[in-house]
Structures are given as C-alpha cells and as structure tokens.
LOKEBA-272481 format. One record per residue (C-alpha): x, y, z; residue in three letters. Coordinates in steps of 0.5 Angstrom, whole numbers, plus 500, padded with zeros to 3 digits. Example, Ala and Ser with C-alpha at 12.3 -4.5 7.8 and 13.67 -1.06 7.14 Angstrom:
2
+-----+-----+-----+------+
:   X :   Y :   Z : resn :
+-----+-----+-----+------+
: 525 : 491 : 516 :  ALA :
: 527 : 498 : 514 :  SER :
+-----+-----+-----+------+
END
This chain:
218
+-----+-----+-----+------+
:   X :   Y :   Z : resn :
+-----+-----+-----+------+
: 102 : 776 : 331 :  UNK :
: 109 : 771 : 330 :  UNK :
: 111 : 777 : 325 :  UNK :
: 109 : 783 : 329 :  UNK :
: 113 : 780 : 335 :  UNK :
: 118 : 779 : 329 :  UNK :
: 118 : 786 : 328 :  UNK :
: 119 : 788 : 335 :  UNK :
: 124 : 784 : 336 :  UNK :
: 128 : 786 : 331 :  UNK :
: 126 : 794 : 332 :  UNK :
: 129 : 793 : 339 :  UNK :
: 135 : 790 : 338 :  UNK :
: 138 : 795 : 332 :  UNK :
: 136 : 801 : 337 :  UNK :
: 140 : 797 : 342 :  UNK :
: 146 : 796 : 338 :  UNK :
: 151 : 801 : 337 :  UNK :
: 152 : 804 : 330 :  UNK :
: 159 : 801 : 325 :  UNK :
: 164 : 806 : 326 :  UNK :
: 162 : 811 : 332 :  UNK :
: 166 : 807 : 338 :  UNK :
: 172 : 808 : 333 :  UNK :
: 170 : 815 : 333 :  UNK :
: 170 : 816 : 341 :  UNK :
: 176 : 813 : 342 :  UNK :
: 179 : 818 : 337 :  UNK :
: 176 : 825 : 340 :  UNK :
: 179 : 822 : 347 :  UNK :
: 186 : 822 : 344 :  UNK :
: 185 : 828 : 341 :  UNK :
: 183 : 832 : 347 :  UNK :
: 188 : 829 : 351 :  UNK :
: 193 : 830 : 346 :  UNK :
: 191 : 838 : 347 :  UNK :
: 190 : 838 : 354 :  UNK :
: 198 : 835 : 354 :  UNK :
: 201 : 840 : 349 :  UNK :
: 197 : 846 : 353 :  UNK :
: 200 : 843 : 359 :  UNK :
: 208 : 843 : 356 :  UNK :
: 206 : 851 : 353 :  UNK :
: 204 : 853 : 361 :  UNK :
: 210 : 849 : 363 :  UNK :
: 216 : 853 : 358 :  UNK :
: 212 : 860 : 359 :  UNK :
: 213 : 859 : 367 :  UNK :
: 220 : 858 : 365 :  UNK :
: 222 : 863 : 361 :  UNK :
: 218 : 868 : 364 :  UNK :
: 224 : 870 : 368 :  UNK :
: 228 : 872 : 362 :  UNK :
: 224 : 875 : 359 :  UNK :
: 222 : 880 : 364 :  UNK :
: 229 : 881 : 365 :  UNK :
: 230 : 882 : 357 :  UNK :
: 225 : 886 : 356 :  UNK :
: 227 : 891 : 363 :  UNK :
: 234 : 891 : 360 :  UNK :
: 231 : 893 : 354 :  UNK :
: 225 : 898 : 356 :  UNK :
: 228 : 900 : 362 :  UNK :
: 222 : 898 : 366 :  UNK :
: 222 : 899 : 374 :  UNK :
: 229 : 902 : 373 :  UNK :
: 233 : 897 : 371 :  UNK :
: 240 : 900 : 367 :  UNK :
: 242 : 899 : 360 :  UNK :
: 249 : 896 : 358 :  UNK :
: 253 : 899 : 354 :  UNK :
: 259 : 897 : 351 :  UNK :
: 262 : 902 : 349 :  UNK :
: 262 : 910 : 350 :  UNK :
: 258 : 916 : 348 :  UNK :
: 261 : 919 : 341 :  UNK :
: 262 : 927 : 343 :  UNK :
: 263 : 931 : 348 :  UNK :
: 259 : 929 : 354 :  UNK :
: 254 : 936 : 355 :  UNK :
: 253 : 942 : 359 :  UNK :
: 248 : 939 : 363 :  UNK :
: 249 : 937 : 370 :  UNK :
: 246 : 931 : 374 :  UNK :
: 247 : 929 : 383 :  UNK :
: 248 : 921 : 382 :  UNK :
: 246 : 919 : 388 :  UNK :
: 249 : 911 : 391 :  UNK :
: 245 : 907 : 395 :  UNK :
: 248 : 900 : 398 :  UNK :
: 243 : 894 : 401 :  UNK :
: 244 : 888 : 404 :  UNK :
: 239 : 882 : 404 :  UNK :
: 238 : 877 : 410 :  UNK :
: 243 : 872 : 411 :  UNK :
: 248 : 876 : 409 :  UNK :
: 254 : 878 : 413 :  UNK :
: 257 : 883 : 409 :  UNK :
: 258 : 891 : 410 :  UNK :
: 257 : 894 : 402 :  UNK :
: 258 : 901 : 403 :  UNK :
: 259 : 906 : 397 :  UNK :
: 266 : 910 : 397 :  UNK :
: 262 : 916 : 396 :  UNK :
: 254 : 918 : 397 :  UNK :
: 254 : 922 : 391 :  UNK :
: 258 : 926 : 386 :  UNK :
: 256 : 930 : 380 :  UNK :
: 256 : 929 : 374 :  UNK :
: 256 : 932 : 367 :  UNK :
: 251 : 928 : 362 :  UNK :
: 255 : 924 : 357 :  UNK :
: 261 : 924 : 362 :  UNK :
: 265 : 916 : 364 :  UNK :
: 265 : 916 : 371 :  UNK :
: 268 : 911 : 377 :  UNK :
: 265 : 909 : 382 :  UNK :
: 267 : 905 : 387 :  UNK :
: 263 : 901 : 393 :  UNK :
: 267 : 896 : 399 :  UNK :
: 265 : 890 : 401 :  UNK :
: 267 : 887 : 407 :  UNK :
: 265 : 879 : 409 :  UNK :
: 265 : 880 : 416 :  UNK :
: 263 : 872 : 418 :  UNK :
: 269 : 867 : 419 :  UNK :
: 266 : 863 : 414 :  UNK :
: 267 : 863 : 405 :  UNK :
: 260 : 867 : 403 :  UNK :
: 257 : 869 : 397 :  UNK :
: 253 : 873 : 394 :  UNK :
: 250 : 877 : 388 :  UNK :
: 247 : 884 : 387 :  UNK :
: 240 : 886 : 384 :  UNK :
: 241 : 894 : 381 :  UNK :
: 236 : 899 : 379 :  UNK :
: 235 : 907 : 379 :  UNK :
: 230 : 911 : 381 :  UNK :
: 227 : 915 : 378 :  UNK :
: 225 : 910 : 375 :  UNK :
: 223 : 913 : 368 :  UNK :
: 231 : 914 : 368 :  UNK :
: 234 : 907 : 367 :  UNK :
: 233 : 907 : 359 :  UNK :
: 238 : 912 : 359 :  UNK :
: 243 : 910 : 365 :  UNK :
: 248 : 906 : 361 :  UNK :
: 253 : 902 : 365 :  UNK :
: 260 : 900 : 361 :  UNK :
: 262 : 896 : 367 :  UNK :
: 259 : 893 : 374 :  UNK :
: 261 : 888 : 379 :  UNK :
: 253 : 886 : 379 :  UNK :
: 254 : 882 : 372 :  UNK :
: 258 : 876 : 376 :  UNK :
: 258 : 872 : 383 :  UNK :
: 262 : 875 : 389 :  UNK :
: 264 : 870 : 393 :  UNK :
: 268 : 872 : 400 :  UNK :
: 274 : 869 : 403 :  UNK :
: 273 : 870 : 411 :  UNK :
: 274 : 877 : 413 :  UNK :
: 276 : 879 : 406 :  UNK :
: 275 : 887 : 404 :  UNK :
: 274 : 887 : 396 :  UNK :
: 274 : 894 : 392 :  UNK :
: 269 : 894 : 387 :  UNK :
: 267 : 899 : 381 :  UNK :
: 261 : 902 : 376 :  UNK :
: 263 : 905 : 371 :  UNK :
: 257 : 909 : 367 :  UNK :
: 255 : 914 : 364 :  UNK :
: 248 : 919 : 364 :  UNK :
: 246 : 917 : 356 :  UNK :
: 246 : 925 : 352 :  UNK :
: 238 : 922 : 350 :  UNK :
: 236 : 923 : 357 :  UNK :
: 236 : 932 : 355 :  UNK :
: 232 : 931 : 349 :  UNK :
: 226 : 927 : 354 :  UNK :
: 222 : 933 : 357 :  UNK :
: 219 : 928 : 362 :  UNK :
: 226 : 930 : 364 :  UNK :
: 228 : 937 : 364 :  UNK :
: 226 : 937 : 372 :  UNK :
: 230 : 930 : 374 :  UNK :
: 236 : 933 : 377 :  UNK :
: 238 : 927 : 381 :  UNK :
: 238 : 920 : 380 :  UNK :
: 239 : 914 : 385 :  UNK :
: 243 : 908 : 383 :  UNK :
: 241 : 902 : 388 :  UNK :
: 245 : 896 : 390 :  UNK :
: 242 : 890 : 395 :  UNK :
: 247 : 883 : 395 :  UNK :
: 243 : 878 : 397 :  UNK :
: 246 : 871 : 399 :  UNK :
: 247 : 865 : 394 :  UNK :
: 246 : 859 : 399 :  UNK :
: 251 : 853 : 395 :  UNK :
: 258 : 856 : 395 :  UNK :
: 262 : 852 : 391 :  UNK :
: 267 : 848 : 396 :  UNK :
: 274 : 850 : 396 :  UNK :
: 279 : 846 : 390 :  UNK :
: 284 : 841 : 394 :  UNK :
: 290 : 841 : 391 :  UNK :
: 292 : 833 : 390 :  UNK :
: 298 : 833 : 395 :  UNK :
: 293 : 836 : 400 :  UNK :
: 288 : 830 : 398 :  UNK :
: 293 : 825 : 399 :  UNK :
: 295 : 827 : 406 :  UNK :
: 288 : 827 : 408 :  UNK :
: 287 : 819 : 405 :  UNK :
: 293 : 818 : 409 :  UNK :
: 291 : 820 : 415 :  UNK :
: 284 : 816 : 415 :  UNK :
+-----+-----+-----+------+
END
C-alpha cells in the first residue's frame, strides 16, 4: 500500500512539473513575436513616409492623373506640322487672398514648338502671403507628353502686400505625343494652376541696426 502510494505520488508530482528548458523557450517565442510585430510596425511607418514621393515620382514619370514631365533641355529638330489649343486655367485654394490669372486663356501651338506663357498674381492682403501651386493637364493621357523646361510651380512664392508679380512656363508639346494614336482626336490640352496657402511664412530678417533701436527702445 505504502509503495502504490509511493507511486502515485511520484506520478502526480512529475506531470505537475515543468519540463527542463521549455520556459526558456516561451520566453524566446515572445522576444521572437515581439521583435516582428516591431519591425512590421517600422516598415508600416516608413511606407506611410514615403508613400507621398513615391506617388509624385511615379506620376512625374508616367504621367499618371496628368501630371507634366520635366524637361531639361529642348526638343532635337524642328517642331511638326500638327497644331494643338493649350488652354490655361488658374485657381486659388481658400485662405488664400491672391488673384492668379493667365495673361492669355489659350494660344495655339505647333507640336515640338518652345513656347512662353506667362500668368499674374497679385496679393491683394496688407499682410506677407505665401503659397505653392499644385499643376496638371487634361486630358489626362496627355502629361507623359507635356514637357515643361521651366515653371514657377517648382518654388515657393511668397508675396509682399499688394505685390503683383509676372510669372512664366515654358513648355513644349513632346513630337512622341503624334505617333500615340489614342491621340490623333486631342486637339486641345488644358494646362491647370491652383496656389494654395503655405500657412508658416518665414518672418521677415532684421538688419542689425534695426535690431539694435528696437533693444533700445525696451
């Protein structure tokens, strides 16, 4: 009886007690899950960061939703026959007390040709304004061929009170854009402007005399 007791005992406590090494092992599978779910995290993090770029890369490249491409240089030969109306259109988000306007509404161009065009803005606050303009072209199958050597859309424009400032495009209809057939019925392009308000305008420098009468006067 002592021995069948002795037994059971003995039974009971090696099925109650854990096996060597398999705590070790929980512990290492945690640091292990952990250790993912952390780098997951990091790699969600960075795309959310670099998904801006790379979208305005890739439409800068493509095309896509009618954004332009940058040229840096002009068309080889001699700009073609064909002729396109490049339409301009100018836009203004809220908060933004500017009047842009283009000095013309279109203008015919041969495909190949360098052309200027220029736009107005005008701020019409008492106050230092800045802003940035957003572009693209419609229709939209059109920006992988809308080349554009130089544009006032590359920078920000800050605005003295009242200021009126001239600003120009200069672009060019790639020759490519003929030989696309999904092409052969566009005889007008629409390039598209809207500024939109840059909220933190860098304050305006004071030269050191300056600073040392407003110290003076304190």
């Amino acid at each position: 009886m002592r021995k069948a007791r002795g037994v059971i005992m003995t039974t009971g406590s090696n099925s109650d007690r854990q096996p060597a090494g398999q705590r070790p092992r929980r512990v290492s599978r945690d640091a292990v899950v952990g250790i993912a779910c952390g780098v997951g995290v990091a790699l969600m993090v960075g795309a959310a960061f670099a998904a801006v770029p790379f979208y305005n890369w890739f439409c800068r490249t493509t095309g896509f939703n009618g954004t332009t491409q940058v040229a840096t240089a002009r068309p080889a030969g001699a700009p073609l026959a064909r002729q396109v109306a490049v339409r301009f259109d100018s836009n203004v988000g809220g908060g933004l007390p500017w009047k842009f306007e283009p000095e013309k509404t279109e203008i015919n161009v041969r495909v190949g040709e360098v052309v200027t065009a220029y736009y107005t803005v005008t701020n019409q606050s008492a106050r230092r304004t800045a802003g940035q303009a957003a572009y693209n072209v419609a229709p939209l199958s059109v920006g992988s061929y809308f080349q554009k050597i130089n544009c006032f859309c590359f920078t920000e424009q800050t605005m003295e009170p009242g200021e009126k400032r001239e600003m120009a495009v200069v672009f060019y209809v790639d020759p490519s854009f003929v030989n696309d057939s999904g092409n052969d019925n566009v005889n007008t392009i629409t390039l598209s402007y809207t500024f939109f308000a840059i909220r933190d305008v860098a304050p305006e420098p004071v030269a050191s005399g300056e600073a040392d009468k407003r110290k003076g006067s304190l």
